[in-house]
C-alpha positions, 0 to 999 in steps of 0.5 A: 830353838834351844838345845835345852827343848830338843835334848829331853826328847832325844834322851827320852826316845832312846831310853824308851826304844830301849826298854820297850823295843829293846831297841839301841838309838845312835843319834845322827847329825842333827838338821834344819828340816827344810820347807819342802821336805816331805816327813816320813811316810808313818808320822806320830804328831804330838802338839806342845802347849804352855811354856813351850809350844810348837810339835813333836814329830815321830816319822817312820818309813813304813818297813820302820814302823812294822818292825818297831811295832813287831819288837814292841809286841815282843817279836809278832811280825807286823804286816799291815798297820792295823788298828793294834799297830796304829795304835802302838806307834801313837803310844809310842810318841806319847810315852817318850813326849810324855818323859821329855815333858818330865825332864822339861818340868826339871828345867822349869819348864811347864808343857802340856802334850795333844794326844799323839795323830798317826798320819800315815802317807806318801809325800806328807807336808805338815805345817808347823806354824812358821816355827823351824823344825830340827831333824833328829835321825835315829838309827836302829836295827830296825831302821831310822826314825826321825824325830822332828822337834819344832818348839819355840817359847810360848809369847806370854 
């Protein structure tokens, strides 16, 4: 996988967390997510298709995304994953997918985005079609999310 597929949606998850979470991101060590490993119990799934494919992961521990969602809704303390939280996550993934998708097209890159699933569970394995997944943890106040990036050139 290219560094140049999985920076756009790094720069974009921090700018977005900033402006709609009023949230700072400090990027951890970047990792080869391996096969067992479970994702993270609150799961944004966006798929990427055209130049480049594969799937972009936004993963959540549950006490994570309560307190993301609650700093997105201007500090409304979030108890449950309602349909209005489930809802704010899922927009979440498609506006930072959605700004890396414009970075990628200056590069000259052509992707079209799936709208974002939320899977929400415990010990969740999602299969990412043979293409390796790199783990990008970001740290907040709120918690870590980590940003799964498993993207590959599409074979034309």
């Amino acid at each position: 996988m290219k560094v140049e597929y999985i920076n756009p949606f790094i720069e974009s998850a921090s700018e977005v967390l900033e402006e709609i979470a009023q949230l700072h991101s400090d990027r951890g060590n970047l990792r080869l997510k391996q096969t067992n490993e479970p994702f993270r119990d609150v799961c944004a799934i966006i798929g990427v298709v055209g130049d480049i494919q594969g799937q972009v992961i936004y993963g959540f521990d549950q006490s994570t995304a309560r307190n993301v969602v609650s700093r997105m809704m201007m500090g409304a303390e979030v108890t449950e994953f309602d349909e209005m939280a489930r809802s704010a996550l899922g927009e979440l993934g498609n506006i930072v997918s959605g700004r890396a998708s414009i970075k990628l097209e200056k590069l000259g890159k052509n992707i079209d985005l799936s709208p974002p699933t939320l899977v929400m569970a415990t010990n969740v394995h999602i299969s990412s079609l043979k293409i390796g997944m790199i783990v990008v943890p970001l740290g907040t106040d709120c918690g870590v999310i980590d940003l799964y990036v498993g993207l590959e050139e599409s074979k034309k």
